[in-house]
Structures are given as C-alpha cells and as structure tokens.
N, C-alpha and C positions, 0 to 999 in steps of 0.2 A: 572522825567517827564519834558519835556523841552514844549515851547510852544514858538510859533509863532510869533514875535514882529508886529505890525503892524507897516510896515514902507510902503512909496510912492512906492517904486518897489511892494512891493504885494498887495495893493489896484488897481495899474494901473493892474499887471498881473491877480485880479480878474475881474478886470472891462473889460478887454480883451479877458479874457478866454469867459467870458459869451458873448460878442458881436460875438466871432468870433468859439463859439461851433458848433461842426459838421465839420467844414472847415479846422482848423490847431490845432493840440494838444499843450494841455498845455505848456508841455515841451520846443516845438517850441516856443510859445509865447514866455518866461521867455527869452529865448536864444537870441533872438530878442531885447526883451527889454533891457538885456544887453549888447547888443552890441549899441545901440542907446544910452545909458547912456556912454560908454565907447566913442563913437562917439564925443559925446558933451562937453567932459571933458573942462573945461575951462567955461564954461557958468556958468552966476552968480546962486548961489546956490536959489535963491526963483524962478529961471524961468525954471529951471531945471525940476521939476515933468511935468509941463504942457508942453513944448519943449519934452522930451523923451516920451511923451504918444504919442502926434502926429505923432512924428515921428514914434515910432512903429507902429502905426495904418495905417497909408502911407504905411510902409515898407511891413505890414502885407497884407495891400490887392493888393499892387504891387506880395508879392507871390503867392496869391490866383489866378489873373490874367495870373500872367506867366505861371503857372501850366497845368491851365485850355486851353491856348494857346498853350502849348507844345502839350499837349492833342491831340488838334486837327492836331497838325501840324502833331505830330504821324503817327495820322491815314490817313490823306491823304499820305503819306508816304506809306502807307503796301496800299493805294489801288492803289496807281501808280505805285508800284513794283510789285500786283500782276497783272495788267491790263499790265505789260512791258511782263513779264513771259507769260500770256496768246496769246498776241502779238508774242511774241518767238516761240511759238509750233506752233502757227497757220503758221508760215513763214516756219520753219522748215520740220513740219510733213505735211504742207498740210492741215490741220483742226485736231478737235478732231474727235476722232471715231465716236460720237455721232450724229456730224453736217452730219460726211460724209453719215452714215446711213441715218441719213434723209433727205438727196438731194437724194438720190436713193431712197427712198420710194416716196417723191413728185413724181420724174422722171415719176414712175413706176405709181402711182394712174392716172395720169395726160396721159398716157400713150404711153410717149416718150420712155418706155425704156421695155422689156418684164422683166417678171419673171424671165429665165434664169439670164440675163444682170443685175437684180438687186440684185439674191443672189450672183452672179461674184463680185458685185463694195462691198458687204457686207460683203462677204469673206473676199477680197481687205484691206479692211478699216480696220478689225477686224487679220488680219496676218501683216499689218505694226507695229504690238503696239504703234499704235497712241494712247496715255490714253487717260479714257475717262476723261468726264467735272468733275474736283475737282480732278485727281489723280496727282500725281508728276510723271513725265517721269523719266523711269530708263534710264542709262546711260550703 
C-alpha cells in the first residue's frame, strides 16, 4: 500500500482543486501547476511554493476566461454565418416560401390582390422550392 507524501505541489493542487471545483478538472490543475514549477526553475528554493501557486492560479483563471471568451466568440460566429446563409437565399431564391406566402395572403386580406391571383403567387412560391424558414436548400 503506498501513500501519498504530502509535499507543496499537492497541498497547492489541493488548495486549487477546491477553489477552482466545477470550472477545470483536477487533472488540468496538476498539469498547470507543473508546468509553472517547471516555468520557474531557477528561483530560489523557499520562494518557490508561493511564486508557482500564483502563478498557477493566474494561469488557471486566464484559461477559465479565455474559454469562456472563445465561447462567445463561437457563437456569434454560427449566428453571423447563419444570418449570411439566410441572407443568401433570401438574394437568391427571392425570399423563403413562407415570407412569400404571406405577402400574398396580406395582399389578398387587404384586398389588392383576388383569390385566384393569390393561390397563383402560392402555387408560385411553393413550385420554386424556395425552403421553407429553418430547411437547408437542396442543391
């Protein structure tokens, strides 16, 4: 049965695990702190534990930050590509089925446009395979 020596790398990586629980796994921590120890090599040996805590604790919540900023940058990412895409069809096709549909039914309630004229533009709209709102245009 072997056991665990209590040395400064696994009091900091306890004292880290618990501050930064929920946000980065253990494993991450340890990886961190080792490389901040390895970082530091050269620094005198009593200033050492307290230099490599901060500094992984720096390091740690610099990745917490840039994660979380990736995060976002992500997602405006997917909504500017799909508001480009949406952009696209509307240029392309003319609108979606959906839009066209209901400019002709306005048209028609309002009654600039008859019956006939509005199953015609409905027809129209629904024989272009203009998709409708949320489908991917086949090719």
């Amino acid at each position: 049965m072997s056991t665990v020596r209590a040395t400064p790398d696994n009091e900091i990586a306890a004292r880290l695990a618990a501050e930064f629980e929920g946000h980065i796994p253990k494993y991450r921590i340890e990886a961190v702190i080792a490389g901040c120890f390895a970082d530091l090599r050269g620094i005198p040996a009593p200033d050492l534990p307290e230099l490599g805590e901060r500094l992984a604790r720096q390091r740690l919540l610099d990745l917490i930050v840039r994660g979380q900023d990736m995060a976002i940058r992500a997602r405006e990412a997917q909504l500017a590509a799909q508001h480009a895409t949406d952009q696209y069809i509307r240029q392309v096709t003319g609108g979606y089925a959906d839009d066209q549909i209901a400019d002709a039914k306005a048209l028609h309630e309002s009654g600039a446009i008859t019956a006939a004229e509005f199953e015609q533009l409905e027809t129209r709209a629904l024989e272009q395979k203009t998709p409708r709102r949320g489908e991917i245009p086949s090719r």
